[in-house]
VEXMIKE-882735 format. One line per field, with one value per atom (N, C-alpha, C, CB): residue number from 1; residue in one letter; atom name; x, y, z. Coordinates in pm, 1 decimal. Glycine has a CB too. Layout:
BEGIN
pos [NUM,...];
code [A,...];
site [CA,...];
xx [X,...];
yy [Y,...];
zz [Z,...];
//
This chain:
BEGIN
pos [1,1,1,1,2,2,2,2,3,3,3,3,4,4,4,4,5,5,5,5,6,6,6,6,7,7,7,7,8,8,8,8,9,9,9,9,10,10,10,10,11,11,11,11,12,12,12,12,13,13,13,13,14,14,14,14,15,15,15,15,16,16,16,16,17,17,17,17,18,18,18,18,19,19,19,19,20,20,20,20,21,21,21,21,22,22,22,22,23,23,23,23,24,24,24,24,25,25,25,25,26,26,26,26,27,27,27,27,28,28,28,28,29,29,29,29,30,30,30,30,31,31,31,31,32,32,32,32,33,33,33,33,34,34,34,34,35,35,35,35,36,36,36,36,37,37,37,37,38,38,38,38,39,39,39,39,40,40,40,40,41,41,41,41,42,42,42,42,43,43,43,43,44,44,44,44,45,45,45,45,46,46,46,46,47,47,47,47,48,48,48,48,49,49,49,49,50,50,50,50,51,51,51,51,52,52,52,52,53,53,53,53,54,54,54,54,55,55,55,55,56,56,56,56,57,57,57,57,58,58,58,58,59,59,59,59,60,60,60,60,61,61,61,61,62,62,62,62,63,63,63,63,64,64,64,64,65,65,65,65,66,66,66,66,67,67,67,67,68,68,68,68,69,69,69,69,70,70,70,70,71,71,71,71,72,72,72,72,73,73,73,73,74,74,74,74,75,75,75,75,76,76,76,76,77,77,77,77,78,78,78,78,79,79,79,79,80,80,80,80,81,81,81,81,82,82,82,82,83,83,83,83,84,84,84,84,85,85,85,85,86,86,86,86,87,87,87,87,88,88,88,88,89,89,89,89,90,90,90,90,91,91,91,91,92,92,92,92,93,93,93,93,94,94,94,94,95,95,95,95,96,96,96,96,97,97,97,97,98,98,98,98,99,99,99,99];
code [X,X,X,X,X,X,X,X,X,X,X,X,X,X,X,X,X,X,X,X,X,X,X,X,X,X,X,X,X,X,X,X,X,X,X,X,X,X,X,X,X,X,X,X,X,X,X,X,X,X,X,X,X,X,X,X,X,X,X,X,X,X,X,X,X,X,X,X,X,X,X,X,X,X,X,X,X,X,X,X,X,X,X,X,X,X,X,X,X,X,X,X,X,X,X,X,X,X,X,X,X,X,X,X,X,X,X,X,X,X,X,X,X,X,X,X,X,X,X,X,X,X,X,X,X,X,X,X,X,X,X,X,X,X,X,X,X,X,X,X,X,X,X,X,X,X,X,X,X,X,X,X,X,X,X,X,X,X,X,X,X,X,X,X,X,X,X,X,X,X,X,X,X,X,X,X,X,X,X,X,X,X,X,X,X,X,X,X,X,X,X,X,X,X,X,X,X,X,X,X,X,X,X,X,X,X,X,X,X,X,X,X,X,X,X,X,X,X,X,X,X,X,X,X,X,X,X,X,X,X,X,X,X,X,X,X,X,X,X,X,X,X,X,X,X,X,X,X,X,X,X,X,X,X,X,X,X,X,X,X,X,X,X,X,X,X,X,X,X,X,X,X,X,X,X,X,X,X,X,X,X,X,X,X,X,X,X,X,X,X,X,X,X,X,X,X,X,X,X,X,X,X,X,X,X,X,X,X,X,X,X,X,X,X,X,X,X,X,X,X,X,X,X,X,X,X,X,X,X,X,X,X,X,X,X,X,X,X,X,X,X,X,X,X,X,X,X,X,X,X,X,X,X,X,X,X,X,X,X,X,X,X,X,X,X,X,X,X,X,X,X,X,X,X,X,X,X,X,X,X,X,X,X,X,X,X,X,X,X,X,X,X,X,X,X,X];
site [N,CA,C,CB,N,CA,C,CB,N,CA,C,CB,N,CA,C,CB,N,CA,C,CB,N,CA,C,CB,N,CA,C,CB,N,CA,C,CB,N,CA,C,CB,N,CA,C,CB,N,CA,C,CB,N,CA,C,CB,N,CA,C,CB,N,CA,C,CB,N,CA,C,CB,N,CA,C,CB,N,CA,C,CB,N,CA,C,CB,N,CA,C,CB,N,CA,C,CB,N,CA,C,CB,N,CA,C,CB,N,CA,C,CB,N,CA,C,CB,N,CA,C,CB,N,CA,C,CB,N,CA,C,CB,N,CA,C,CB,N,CA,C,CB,N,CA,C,CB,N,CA,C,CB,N,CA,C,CB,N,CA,C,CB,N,CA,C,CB,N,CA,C,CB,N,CA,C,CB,N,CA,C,CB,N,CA,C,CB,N,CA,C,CB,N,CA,C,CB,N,CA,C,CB,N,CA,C,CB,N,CA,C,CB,N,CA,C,CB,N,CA,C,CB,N,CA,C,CB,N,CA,C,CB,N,CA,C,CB,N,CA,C,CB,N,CA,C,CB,N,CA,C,CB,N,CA,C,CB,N,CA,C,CB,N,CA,C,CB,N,CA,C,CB,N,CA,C,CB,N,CA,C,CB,N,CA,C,CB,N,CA,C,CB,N,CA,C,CB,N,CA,C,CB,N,CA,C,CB,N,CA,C,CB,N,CA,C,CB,N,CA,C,CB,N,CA,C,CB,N,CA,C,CB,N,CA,C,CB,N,CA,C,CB,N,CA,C,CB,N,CA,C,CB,N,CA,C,CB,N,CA,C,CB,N,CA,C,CB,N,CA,C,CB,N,CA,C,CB,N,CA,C,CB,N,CA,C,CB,N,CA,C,CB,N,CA,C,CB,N,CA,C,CB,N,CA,C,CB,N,CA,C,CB,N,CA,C,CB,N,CA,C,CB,N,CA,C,CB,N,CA,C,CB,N,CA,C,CB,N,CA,C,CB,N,CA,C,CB,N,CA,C,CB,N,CA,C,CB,N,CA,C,CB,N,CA,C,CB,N,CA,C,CB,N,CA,C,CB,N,CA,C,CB,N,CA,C,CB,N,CA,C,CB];
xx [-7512.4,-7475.6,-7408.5,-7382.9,-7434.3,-7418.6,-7256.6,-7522.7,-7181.0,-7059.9,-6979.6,-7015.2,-7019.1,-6957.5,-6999.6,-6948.2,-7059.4,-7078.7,-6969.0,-7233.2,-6964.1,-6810.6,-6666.6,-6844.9,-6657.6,-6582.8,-6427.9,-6687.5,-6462.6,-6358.6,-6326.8,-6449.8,-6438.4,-6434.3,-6346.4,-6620.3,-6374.4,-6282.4,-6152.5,-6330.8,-6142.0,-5983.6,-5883.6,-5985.2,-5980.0,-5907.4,-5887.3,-6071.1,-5998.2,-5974.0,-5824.8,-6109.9,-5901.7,-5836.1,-5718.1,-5871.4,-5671.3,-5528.0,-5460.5,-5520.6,-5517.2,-5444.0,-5414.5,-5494.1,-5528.1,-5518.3,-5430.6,-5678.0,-5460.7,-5432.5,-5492.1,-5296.7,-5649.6,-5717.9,-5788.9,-5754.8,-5785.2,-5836.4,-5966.7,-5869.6,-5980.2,-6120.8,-6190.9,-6143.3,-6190.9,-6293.0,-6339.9,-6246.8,-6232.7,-6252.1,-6337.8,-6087.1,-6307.8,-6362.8,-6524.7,-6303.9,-6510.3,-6686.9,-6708.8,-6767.8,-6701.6,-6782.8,-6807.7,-6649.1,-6695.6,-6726.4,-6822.5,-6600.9,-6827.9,-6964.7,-7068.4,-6964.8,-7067.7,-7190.4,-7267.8,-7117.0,-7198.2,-7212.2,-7288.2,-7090.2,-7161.6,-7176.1,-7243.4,-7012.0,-7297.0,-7332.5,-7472.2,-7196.2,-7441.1,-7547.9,-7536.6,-7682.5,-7402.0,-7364.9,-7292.3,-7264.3,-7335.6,-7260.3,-7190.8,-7385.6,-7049.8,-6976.2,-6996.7,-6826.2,-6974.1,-6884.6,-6722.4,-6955.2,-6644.7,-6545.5,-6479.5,-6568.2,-6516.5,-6532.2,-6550.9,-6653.4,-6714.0,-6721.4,-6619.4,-6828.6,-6617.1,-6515.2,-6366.6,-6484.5,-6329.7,-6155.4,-6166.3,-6069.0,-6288.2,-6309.6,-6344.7,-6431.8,-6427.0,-6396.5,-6315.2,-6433.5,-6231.3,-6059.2,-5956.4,-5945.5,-5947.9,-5889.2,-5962.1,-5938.6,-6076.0,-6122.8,-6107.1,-6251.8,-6094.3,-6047.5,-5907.4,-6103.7,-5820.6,-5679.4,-5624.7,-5656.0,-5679.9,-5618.7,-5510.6,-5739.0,-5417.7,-5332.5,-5267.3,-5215.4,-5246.1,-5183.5,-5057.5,-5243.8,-5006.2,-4899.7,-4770.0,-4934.8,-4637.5,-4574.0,-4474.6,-4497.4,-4499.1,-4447.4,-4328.6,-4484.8,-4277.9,-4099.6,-3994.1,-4036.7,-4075.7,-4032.9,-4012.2,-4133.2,-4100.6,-4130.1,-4033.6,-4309.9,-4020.4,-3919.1,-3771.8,-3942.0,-3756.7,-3623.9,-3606.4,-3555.7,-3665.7,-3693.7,-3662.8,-3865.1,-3732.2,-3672.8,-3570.3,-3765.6,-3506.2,-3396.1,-3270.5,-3400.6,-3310.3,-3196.3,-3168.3,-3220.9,-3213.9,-3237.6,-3142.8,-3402.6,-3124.3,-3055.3,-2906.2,-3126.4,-2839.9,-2786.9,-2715.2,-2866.0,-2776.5,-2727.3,-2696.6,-2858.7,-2703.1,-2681.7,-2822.2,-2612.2,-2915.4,-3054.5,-3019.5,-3237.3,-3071.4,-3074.9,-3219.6,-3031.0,-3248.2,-3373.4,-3441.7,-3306.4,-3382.1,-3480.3,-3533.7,-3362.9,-3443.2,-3452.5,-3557.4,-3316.9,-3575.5,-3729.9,-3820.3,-3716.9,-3817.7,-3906.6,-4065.5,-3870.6,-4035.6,-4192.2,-4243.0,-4213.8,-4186.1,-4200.3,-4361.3,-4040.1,-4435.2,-4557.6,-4540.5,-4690.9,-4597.1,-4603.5,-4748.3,-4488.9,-4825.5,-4948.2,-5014.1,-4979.3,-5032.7,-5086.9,-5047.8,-5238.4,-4992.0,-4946.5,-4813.6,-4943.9,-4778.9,-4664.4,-4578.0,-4634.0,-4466.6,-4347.3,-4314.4,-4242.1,-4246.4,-4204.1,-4095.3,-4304.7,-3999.9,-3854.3,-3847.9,-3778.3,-3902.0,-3927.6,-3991.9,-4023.2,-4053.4,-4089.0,-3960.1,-4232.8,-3872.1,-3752.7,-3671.6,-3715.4,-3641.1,-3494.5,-3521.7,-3459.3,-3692.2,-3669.1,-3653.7,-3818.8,-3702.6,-3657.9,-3501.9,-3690.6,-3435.0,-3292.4,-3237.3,-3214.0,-3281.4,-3251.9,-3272.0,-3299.1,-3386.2,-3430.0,-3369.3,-3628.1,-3299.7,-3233.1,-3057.2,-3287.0,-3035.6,-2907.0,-2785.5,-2861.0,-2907.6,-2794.2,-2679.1,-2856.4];
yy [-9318.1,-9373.7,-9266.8,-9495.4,-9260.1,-9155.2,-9188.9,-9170.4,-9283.1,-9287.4,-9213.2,-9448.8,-9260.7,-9165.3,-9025.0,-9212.2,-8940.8,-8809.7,-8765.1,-8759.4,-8847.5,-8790.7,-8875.6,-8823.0,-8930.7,-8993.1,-8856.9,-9033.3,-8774.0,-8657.3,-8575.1,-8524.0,-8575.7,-8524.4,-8671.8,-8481.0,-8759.0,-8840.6,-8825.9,-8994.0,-8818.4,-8802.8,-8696.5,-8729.6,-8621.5,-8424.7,-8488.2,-8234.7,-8528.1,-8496.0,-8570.5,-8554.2,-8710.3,-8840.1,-8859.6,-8941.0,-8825.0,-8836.9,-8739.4,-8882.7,-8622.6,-8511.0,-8452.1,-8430.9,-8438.3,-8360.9,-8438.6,-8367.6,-8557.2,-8665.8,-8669.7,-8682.4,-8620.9,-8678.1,-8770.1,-8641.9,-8813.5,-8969.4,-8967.1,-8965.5,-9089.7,-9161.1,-9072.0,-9309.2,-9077.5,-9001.6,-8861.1,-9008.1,-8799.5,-8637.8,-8612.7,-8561.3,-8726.5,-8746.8,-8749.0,-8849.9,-8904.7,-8936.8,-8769.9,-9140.4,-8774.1,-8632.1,-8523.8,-8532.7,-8482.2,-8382.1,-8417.5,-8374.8,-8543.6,-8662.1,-8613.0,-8890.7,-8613.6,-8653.0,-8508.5,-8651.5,-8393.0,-8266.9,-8225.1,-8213.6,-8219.7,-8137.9,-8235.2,-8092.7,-8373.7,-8425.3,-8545.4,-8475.8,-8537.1,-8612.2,-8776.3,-8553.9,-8788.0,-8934.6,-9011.5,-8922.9,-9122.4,-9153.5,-9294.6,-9176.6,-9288.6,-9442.8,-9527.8,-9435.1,-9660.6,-9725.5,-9751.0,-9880.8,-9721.2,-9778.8,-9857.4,-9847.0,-9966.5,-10078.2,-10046.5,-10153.1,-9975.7,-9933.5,-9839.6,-9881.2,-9739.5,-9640.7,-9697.6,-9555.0,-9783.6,-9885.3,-9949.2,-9989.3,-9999.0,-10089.1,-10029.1,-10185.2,-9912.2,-9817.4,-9751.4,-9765.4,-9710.5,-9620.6,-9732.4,-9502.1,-9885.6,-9990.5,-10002.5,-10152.6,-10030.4,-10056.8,-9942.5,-10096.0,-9779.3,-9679.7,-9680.2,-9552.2,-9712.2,-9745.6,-9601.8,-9724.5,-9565.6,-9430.0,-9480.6,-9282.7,-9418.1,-9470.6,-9322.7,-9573.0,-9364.1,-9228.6,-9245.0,-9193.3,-9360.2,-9400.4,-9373.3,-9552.5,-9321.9,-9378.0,-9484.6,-9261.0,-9593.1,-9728.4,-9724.0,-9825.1,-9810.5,-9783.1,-9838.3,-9849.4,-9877.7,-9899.6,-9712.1,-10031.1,-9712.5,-9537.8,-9483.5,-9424.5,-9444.1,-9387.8,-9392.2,-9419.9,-9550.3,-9545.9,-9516.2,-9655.1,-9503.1,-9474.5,-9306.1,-9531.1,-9256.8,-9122.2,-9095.3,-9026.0,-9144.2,-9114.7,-9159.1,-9180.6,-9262.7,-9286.9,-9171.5,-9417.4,-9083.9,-8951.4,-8839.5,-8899.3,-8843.8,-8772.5,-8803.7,-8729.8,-8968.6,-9082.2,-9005.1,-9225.5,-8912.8,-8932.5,-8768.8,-8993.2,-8716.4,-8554.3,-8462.2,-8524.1,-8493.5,-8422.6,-8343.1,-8547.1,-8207.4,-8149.7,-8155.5,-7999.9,-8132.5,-8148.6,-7981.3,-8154.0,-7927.9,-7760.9,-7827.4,-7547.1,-7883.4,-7896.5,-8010.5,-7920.1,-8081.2,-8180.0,-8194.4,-8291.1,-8087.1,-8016.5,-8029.6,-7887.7,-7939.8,-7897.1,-8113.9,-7746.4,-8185.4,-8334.6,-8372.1,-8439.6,-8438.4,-8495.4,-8622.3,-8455.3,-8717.7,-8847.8,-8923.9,-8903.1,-8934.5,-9011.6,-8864.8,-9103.1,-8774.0,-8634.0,-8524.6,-8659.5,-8602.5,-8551.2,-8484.4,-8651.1,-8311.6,-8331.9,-8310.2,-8274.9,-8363.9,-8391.0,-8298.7,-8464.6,-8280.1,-8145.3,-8218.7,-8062.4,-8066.6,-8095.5,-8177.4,-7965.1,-8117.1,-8198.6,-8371.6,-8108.6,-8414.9,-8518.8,-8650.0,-8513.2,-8580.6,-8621.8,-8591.6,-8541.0,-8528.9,-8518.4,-8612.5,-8380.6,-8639.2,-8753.1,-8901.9,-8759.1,-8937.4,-9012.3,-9058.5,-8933.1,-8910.8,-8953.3,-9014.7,-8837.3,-8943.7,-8999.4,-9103.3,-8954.1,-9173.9,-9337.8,-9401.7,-9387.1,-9354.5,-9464.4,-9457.5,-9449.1,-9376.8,-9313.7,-9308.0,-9367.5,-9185.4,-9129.2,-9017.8,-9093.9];
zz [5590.8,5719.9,5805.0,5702.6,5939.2,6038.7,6048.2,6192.3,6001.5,6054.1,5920.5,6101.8,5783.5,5710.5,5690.2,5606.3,5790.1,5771.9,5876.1,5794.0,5999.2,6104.0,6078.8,6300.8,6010.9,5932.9,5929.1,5775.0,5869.0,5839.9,6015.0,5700.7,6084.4,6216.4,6307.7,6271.8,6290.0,6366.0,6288.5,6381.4,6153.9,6108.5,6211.7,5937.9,6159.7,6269.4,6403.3,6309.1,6442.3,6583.3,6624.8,6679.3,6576.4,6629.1,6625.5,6579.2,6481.3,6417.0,6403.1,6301.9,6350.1,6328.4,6433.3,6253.4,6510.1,6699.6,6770.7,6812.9,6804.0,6860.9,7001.3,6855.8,6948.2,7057.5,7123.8,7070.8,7219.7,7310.4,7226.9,7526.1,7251.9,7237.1,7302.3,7295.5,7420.3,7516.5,7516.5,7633.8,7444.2,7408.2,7265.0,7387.1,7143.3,7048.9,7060.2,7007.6,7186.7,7177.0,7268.2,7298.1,7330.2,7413.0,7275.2,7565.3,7208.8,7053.7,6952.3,6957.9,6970.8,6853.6,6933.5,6854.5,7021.7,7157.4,7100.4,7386.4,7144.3,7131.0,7005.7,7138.7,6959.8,6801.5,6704.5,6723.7,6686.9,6595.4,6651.7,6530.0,6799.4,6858.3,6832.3,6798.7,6861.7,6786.1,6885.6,6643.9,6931.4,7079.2,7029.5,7239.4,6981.9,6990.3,7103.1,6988.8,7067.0,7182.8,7139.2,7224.2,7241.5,7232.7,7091.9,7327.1,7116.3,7031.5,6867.9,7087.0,6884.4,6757.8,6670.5,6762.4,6781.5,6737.0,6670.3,6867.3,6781.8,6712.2,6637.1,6784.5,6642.7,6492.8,6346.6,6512.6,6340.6,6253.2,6211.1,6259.4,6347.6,6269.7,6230.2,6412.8,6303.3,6215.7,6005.7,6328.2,6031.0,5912.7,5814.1,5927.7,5836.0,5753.6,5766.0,5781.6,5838.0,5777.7,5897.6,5549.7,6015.1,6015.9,6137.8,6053.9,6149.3,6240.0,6324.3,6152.7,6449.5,6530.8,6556.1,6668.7,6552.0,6592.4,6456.8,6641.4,6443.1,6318.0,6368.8,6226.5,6266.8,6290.3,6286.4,6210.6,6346.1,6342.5,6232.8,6473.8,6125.3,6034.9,5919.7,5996.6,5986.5,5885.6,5963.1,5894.0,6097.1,6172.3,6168.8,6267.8,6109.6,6103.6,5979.1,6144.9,5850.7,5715.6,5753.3,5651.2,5793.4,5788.1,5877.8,5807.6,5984.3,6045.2,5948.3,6182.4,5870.9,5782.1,5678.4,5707.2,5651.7,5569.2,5629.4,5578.4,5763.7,5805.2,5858.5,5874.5,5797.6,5804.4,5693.5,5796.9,5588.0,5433.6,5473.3,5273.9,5553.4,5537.1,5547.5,5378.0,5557.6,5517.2,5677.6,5486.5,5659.5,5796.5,5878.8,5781.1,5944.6,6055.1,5986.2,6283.6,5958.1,5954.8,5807.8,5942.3,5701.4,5571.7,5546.1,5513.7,5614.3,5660.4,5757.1,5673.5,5807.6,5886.8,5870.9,5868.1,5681.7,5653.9,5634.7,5438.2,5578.4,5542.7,5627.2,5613.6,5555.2,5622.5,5607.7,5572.5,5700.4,5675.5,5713.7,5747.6,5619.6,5640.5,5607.3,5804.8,5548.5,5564.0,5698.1,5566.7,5779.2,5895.2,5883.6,5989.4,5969.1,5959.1,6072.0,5867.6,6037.0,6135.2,6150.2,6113.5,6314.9,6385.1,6430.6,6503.9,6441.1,6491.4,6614.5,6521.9,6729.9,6839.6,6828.5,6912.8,6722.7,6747.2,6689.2,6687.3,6571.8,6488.7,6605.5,6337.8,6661.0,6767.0,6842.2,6865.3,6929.4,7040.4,6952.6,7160.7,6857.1,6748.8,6741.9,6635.0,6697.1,6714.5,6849.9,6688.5,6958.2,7096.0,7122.5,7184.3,7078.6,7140.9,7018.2,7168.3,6908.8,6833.2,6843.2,6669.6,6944.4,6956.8,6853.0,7060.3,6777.2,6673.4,6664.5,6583.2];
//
């Protein structure tokens, strides 16, 4: 099936890049000759489990880490979902939970 051969190319792009739908389908379009809809596309990255967003349950899970002493350089390298966390994305974190 044509969807599990870009399957790993929507991971990169989608999640890891964090690129739009629209930049994705145009790279399918291109490089693989594969044109989503919309629809299809969200309903496929729901049904593989991939998510761009980290939930704020995970967020406050790791802000509580730094609750206990953990420093920001010292969980830095930390990935979450295979993804990893950057200082800048943990500091605005701390800010909107005003720690």
């Amino acid at each position: 099936e044509q969807w599990l051969a870009v399957k790993p190319v929507i991971q990169h792009l989608y999640v890891d890049e964090g690129h739009t739908f629209l930049q994705v389908a145009e790279y399918l379009d291109r490089h693989h000759g594969f044109k989503p809809t919309k629809k299809q596309f969200l309903t496929r990255v729901k049904e593989w489990g991939f998510q761009k967003n980290v939930k704020q349950s995970e967020r406050r899970a790791i802000l509580e880490k730094f609750r206990d002493g953990v420093r920001i350089g010292d969980f830095e390298a930390r990935k979450l979902r295979g993804r990893r966390l950057d200082k800048a994305k943990i500091e605005r974190w701390r800010k909107r939970e005003a720690l």
